[in-house]
N, C-alpha and C positions, 0 to 999 in steps of 0.2 A: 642306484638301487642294486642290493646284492642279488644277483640272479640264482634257481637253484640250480644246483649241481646235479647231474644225471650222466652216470658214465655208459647205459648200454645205447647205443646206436640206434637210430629210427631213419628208416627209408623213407622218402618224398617220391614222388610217380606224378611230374606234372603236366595239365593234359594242354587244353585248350577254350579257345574264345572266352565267353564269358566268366565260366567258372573257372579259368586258369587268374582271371582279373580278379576276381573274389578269393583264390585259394591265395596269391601271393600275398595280398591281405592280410589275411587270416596265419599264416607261418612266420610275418613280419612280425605279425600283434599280436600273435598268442603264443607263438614258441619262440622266437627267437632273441624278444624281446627281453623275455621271462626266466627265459631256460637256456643255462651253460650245457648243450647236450649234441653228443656227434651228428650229424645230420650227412644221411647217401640222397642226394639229389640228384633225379634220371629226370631226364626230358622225352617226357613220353611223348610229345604232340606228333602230332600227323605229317608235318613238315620235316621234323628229325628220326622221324621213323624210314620218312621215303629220305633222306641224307646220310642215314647210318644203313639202308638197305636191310631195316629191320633189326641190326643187331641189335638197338637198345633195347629190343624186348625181350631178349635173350639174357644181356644182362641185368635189367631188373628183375629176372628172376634169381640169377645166381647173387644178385644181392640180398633180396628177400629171405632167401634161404640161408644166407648166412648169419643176417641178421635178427630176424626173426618176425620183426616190426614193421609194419610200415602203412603208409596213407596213399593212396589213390585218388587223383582227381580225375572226373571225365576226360574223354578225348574224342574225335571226332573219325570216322569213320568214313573215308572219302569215298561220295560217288563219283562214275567215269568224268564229271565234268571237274569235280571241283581235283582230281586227279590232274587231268590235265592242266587246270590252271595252275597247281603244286608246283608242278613238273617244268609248267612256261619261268615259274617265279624263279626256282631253285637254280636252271639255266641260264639266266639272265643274273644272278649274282656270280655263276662262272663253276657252280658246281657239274660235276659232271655226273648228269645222271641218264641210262639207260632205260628206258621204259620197257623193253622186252626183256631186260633181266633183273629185272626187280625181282626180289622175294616176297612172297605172301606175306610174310610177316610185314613188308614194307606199306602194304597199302589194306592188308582187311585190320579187322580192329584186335587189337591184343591181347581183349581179355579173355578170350579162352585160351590161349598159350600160356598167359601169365595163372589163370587159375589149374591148368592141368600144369604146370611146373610145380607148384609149390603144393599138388592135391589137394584144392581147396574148395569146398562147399560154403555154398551160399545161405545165413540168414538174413531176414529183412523182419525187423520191426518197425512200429513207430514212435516216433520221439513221443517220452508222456508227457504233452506238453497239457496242464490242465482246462485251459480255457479255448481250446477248439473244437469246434461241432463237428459231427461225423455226418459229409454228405450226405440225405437222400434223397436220390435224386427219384423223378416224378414219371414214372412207366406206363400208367395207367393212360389207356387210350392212345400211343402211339401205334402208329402204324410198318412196323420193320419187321424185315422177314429177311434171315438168313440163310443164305444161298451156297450149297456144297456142293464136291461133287461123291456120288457115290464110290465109284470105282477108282482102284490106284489107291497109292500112300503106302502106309499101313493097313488098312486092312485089307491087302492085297499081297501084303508084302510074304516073302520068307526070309522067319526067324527062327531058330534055335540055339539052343543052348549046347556051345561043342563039344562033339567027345572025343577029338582027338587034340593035341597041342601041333603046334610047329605054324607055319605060314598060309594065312589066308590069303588066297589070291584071286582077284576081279579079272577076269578077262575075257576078250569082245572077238568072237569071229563076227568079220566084216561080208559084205553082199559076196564076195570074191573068193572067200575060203580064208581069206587072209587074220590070223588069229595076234590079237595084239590085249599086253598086259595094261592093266589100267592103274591098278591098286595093287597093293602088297601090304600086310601089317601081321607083326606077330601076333599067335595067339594060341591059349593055352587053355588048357582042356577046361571046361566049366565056364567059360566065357559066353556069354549073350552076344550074340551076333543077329546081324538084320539085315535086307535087299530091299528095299523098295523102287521102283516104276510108275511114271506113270506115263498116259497116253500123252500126243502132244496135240493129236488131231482131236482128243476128244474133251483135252482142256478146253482148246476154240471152240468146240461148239458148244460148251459150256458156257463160254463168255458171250458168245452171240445170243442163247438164249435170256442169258441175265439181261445184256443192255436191251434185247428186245423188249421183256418184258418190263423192265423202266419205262420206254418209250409208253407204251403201252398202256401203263397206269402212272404214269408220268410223274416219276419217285425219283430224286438223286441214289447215285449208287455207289456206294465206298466198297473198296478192294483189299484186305489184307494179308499178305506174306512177308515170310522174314528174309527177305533177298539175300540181305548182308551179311547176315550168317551165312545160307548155304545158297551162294550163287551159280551154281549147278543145277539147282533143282529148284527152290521157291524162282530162282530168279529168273529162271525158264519159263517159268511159269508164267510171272509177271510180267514179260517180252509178250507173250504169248498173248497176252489177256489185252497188255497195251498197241498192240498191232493189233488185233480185230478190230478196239474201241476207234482207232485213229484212222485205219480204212474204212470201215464201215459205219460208224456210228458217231463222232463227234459232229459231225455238220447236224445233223439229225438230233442232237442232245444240244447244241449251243440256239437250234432255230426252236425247240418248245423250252429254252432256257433252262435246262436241266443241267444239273453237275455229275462230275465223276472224280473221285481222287482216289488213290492207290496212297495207302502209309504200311509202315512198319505192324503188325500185326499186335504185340504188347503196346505199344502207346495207342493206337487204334480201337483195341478194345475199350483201354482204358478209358478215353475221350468216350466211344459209345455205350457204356452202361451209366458214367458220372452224369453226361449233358446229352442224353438220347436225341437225333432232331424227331420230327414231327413225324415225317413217312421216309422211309428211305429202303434201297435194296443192299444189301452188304453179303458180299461175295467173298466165301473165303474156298478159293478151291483146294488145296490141301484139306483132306478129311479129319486130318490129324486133331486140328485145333478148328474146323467147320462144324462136325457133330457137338463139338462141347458149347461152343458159341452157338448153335443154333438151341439147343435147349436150355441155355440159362436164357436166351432171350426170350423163348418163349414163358416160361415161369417169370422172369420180369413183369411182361404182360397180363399174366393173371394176375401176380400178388404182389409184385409191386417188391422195394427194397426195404429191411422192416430198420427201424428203430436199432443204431449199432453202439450197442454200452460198452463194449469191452472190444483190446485192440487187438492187432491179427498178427501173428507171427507165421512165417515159410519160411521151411526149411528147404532149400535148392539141391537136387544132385546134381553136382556140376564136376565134381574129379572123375578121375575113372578116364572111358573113352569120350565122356563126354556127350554119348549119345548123339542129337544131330547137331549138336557144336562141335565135336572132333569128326563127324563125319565127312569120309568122301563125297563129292557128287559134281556131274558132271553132264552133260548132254549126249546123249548118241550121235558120233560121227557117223552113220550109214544104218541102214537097214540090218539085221542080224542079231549073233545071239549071245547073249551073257550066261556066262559060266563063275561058279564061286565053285573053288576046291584046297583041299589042303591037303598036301604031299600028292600024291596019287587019287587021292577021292574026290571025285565029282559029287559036290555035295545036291547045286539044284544049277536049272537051266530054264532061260527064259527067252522068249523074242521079246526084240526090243524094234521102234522102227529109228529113222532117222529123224534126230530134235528132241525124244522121250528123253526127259530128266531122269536121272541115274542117281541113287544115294544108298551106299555102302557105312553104317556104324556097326560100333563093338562099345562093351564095359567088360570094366573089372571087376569083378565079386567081392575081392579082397577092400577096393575102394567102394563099393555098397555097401561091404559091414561097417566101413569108418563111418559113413552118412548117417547109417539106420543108427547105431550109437552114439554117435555125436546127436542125432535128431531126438533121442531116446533121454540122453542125459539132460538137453537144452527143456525138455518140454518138464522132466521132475524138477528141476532146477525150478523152474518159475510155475509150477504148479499146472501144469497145462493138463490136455486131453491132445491127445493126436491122431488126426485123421491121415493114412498113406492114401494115395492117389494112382492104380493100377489097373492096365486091360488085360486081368487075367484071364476073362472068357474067350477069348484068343488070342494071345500075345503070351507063348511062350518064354517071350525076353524079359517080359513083366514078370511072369508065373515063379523064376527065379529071384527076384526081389523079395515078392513076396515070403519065399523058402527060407531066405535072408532073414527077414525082419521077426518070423517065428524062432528062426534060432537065436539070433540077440536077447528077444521077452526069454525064452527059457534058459540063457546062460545068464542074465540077471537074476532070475529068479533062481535059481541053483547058487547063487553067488551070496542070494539074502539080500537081495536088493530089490523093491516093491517097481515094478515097471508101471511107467504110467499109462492110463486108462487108452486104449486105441479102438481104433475102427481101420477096416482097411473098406473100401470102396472105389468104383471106377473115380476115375480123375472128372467129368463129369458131373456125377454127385457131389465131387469133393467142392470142386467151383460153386455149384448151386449153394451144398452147402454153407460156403465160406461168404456166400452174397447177401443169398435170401434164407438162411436160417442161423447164423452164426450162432454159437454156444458161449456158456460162462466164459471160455477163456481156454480157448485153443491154439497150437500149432497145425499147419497143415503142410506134411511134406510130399514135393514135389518133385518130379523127373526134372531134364534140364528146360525143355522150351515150355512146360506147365508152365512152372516155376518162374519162369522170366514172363509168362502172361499174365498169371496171378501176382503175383506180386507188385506189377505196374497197377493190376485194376483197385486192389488192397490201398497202395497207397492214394491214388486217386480219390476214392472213398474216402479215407484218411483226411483229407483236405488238400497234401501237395506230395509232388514224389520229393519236396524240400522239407516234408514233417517225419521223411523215416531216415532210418537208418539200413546201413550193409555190413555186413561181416561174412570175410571171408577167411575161413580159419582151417587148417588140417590137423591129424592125430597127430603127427609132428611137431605140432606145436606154431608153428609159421601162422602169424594171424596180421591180413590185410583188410582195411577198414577205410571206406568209400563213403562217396553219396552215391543214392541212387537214381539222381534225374543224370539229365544228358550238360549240355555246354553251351544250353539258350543262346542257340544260333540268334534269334530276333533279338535279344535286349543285347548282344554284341553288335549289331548293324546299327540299335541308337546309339551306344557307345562309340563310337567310331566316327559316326553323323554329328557327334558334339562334339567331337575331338576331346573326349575324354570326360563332358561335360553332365550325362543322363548315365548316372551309376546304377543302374537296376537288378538285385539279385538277391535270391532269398540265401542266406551262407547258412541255414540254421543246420542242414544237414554233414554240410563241410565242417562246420565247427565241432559237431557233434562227433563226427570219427577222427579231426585233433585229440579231441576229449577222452575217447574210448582207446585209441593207443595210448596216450599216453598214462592211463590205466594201468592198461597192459603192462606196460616196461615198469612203473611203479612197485606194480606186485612182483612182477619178476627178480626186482634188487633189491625188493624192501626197504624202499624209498619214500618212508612214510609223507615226508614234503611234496612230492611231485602227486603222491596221488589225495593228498588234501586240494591241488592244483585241479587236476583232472577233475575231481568233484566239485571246486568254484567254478569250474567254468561251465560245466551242465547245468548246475544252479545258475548262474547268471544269465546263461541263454536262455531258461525255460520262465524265469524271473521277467527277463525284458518282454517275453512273449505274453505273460500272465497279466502282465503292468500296462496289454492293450498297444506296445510298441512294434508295429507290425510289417511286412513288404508287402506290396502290392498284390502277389498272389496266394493271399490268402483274409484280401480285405472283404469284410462280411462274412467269413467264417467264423468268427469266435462268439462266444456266448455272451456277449456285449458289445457291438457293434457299434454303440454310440460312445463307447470309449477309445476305441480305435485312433491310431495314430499312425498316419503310413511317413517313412521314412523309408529312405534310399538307402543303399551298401552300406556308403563313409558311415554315416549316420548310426544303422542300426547296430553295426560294430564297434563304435562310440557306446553304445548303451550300454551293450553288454559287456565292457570292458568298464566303463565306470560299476557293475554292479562287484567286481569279484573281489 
């Protein structure tokens, strides 16, 4: 079989467990098989991360960048355990590895490195695949109550917007007099800058109140922060919350057989608006993302999720500083007081005590006009309405986005170009909106941790985070294109339990961003053969999906459910490769 011919280069990013098993697959059988075409393949996984000491995430960006192209698969993000076990394995083959001088890059997760390298904002649709139902899932008459805290985070914080340029600097006088730097990052006049704080003594009794009140009406109680991004501060947190439950309170939750579980914040939500349980208490203490979760929940409870005809596009701001994905943060060593200044000026000064989580972010302006624009162009492109998502009745940091997004509509318009229909509202309404009242056919764009919450609970709704799609694209031109689930730790433990034998994974997403690069690189060479390729193979994925050929997680979602057919990996990649 003559293969076609494709001379620009396409970067591979490959991650781990399961979906590394699916993505090999899928590169075997749908590019490599098919297509005469350069291939940059980076071993992103977690294992070669801590063995290159991070550097390969350095260099898949300067690949990326040079190439233009490329796919992502998941990778896994090691907690302190599965670290340590990395680190026993990697030793025991004879590597020499250093656990105290690891680089960050080595052991937290990459992709905000890799998306601040190449300035890359995030979209997320869903596959249009025709024959699946859009969850709704059953609110009415649960019993859940979400649990914040009021004080600290953001709305506590100080932010502005700078007026001078040169070096922002973090720094800690200690109980002693002793003054020590913590942070340093350029920055330049018109920049969004932020301080947030919080207590550490009054998390805990935050937490003692929740599990009491569990006990009390005797409710399981879920926990959500985003540790893993910002292990400074959500993760202090999370310490915090998991030391009261463990002195105080497990014995007492396992004797009236009550649960507790702490998860990641976006897949937590996601699980609690799709499959709400019955009664529960869900504690989100960061206010950030506590206020907006505690009022889409309670609108849940009155109206319920309505009937979703049309599908949901987010637009992510993830370049720039990256907000509290590029943020600092860190804990208080001692009692005393923080200072932010630049050059000579003392901008603000706080007490802090010892253990109070720390988090210092900044953006760029210049990277908020590419977003508001790229968000701008994406929503006329496909006809959309776009809601932004901002706390400008106090967030200064916000108030300049917004500043942003008005000047983009009137250099469109001055340009003779129709801007498409917007709304700006808090991020709040935008959730609610985007749940329980969704419109004809909207985009909704998003800050960075929104952004990554909505967009998990979107797809959720959707039917699977294996029915959408990612793009991650800059003005540059550099466009990287993922799935957006994670690397199904569990269907990799049966995998491994059969010796290879229980192949379980939905590839419909993986396949789809094959699909969408090589798109890409089509139109870019005028290559009319490769992108009649890239369009058989979306047909023939959405084909085998239509045709009731389905994986596991997403059996009984489709609008025919007695035609359904579940098929394993081998299999369901068999179908769609017979249809192209």
């Amino acid at each position: 079989m003559k293969k076609i011919e494709v001379k620009s280069p396409l970067v591979i990013l490959h991650g781990d467990e399961m979906a590394q098993v699916a993505f090999d697959m899928i590169i075997e059988r749908f590019v490599k098989k098919y297509l005469k075409i350069p291939l940059h393949e980076m071993d992103l996984s977690a294992k070669n991360r801590l063995k290159t000491n991070g550097k390969i995430v350095t260099d898949s960006v300067e690949r990326l960048l040079e190439c233009g192209v490329g796919i992502k698969n998941a990778g896994i993000t090691v907690n302190k355990k599965q670290l340590d076990d990395l680190i026993a394995e990697l030793l025991a083959q004879g590597h020499a590895i250093d656990k105290k001088s690891l680089d960050k890059l080595a052991t937290k997760s990459p992709n905000g490195t890799i998306r601040k390298g190449i300035h890359g904002n995030i979209t997320r649709e869903d596959i249009p695949f025709n024959n699946l139902k859009q969850i709704i899932p059953q609110w009415h008459g649960k019993k859940i109550d979400v649990l914040t805290m009021e004080t600290g985070g953001l709305i506590d914080s100080f932010n502005q917007v700078s007026q001078f340029g040169g070096i922002l600097r973090l720094e800690f006088t200690d109980s002693k007099g002793k003054k020590h730097l913590l942070h340093s990052r350029p920055i330049e006049k018109g920049d969004p800058y932020l301080l947030a704080t919080n207590d550490i003594q009054q998390v805990k009794k935050w937490a003692e109140d929740l599990f009491s009140r569990a006990i009390k009406e005797g409710r399981d109680v879920y926990v959500g922060l985003k540790d893993t991004v910002m292990p400074g501060y959500d993760g202090v947190m999370k310490d915090a919350v998991e030391e009261v439950f463990k002195h105080k309170f497990a014995d007492k939750f396992n004797q009236k057989g009550l649960k507790y579980e702490y998860g990641l914040i976006d897949a937590q939500a996601a699980a609690m608006v799709v499959n709400p349980p019955d009664s529960a208490l869900w504690g989100i203490p960061d206010n950030t993302s506590g206020r907006k979760m505690y009022k889409l929940v309670n609108e849940l409870k009155e109206y319920g999720v309505p009937e979703r005809k049309h599908r949901v596009a987010i637009s992510r701001m993830s370049a720039g500083g990256g907000d509290q994905y590029g943020s600092f943060n860190t804990p208080a060593q001692d009692n005393g007081i923080l200072t932010i200044s630049i050059g000579t000026r003392t901008l603000h000064a706080r007490e802090v005590s010892a253990g109070d989580p720390i988090m210092l972010m900044s953006n760029d302006p210049k990277a908020i006009k590419d977003w508001v624009g790229q968000s701008f162009a994406d929503a006329a492109k496909k006809d959309q309405e776009i809601y932004f998502g901002l706390k400008r009745e106090y967030m200064e940091y916000d108030n300049l986005f917004s500043d942003i997004i008005n000047e983009v509509r009137d250099e469109l318009a001055e340009g003779g170009k129709t801007p498409p229909p917007l709304m700006m509202m808090t991020p709040s309404k935008q959730l609610n909106k985007m749940v329980c009242d969704p419109p004809r056919n909207a985009r909704y764009a998003a800050l960075n941790l929104d952004g990554d919450i909505f967009s998990d609970i979107t797809a959720a709704l959707g039917g699977s985070l294996a029915t959408a799609s990612s793009i991650i694209a800059s003005k540059q031109g550099t466009m990287l294109f993922e799935a957006p689930h994670g690397t199904a730790p569990d269907l990799y433990i049966k995998y491994l339990k059969s010796n290879g034998k229980e192949v379980l994974f939905n590839p419909s997403a993986l396949l789809y961003a094959v699909a969408n690069a090589l798109e890409v690189i089509a139109e870019r060479e005028g290559n009319t053969t490769l992108l009649e390729y890239s369009e058989k193979l979306k047909n023939a994925l959405i084909a085998t999906v239509d045709d009731g050929i389905i994986t596991g997680d997403i059996k009984g979602k489709t609008t025919d459910p007695d035609k359904e057919k579940l098929v394993n990996l081998p299999a369901f990649l068999d179908e769609v490769e017979s249809r192209l």
